[in-house]
N, C-alpha and C positions, 0 to 999 in steps of 0.2 A: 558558410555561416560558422562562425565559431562555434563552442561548446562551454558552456560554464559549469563550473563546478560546481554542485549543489550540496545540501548542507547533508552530510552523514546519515544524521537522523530523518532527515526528512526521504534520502535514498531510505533506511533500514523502514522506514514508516511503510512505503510506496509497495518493497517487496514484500513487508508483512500483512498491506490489504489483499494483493495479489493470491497470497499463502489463504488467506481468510475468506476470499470469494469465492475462489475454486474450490473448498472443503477440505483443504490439507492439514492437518495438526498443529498446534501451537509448541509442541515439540521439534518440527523444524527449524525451529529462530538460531541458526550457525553463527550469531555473534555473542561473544559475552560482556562485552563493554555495556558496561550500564544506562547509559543512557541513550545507544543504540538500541539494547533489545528490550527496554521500556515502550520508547518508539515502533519499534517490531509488534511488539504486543499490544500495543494500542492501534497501529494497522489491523493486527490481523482480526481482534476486537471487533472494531466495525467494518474491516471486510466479512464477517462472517453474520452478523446482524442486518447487514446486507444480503447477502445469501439468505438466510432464512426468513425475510421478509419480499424475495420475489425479485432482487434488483440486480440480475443477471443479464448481460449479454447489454443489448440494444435499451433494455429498460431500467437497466443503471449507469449508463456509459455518463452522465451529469457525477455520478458520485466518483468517479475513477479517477485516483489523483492523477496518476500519470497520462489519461487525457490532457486533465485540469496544465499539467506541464510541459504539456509538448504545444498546445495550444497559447500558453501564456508568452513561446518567444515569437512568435508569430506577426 
């Protein structure tokens, strides 16, 4: 199966939810291109509104983009 390339922002989005679920700081965002770590921050956003509403593990796996993408070339 091939592999496509996916849009920047929407990678910088996926590891900013990741950052945001697990409880890691919004201070990690390693990019500075602007419209990347807007992206980033908007993951990490509502991964962490996630988090603190309970949607860990099994009980958020509907919210997890990178389900959502590994799922969609399926």
């Amino acid at each position: 199966m091939k592999k496509h390339k996916r849009d920047p922002s929407q990678q910088a989005f996926s590891r900013g939810y990741k950052a945001g679920i697990s409880g890691r700081s919004r201070d990690l965002c390693s990019t500075q291109v602007i419209n990347q770590r807007a992206a980033w921050l908007n993951g990490w956003h509502e991964g962490r509104n996630d988090q603190w509403e309970g949607m860990t593990g099994v009980s958020g796996i509907h919210k997890n983009p990178t389900v959502h993408a590994a799922t969609a070339n399926v």
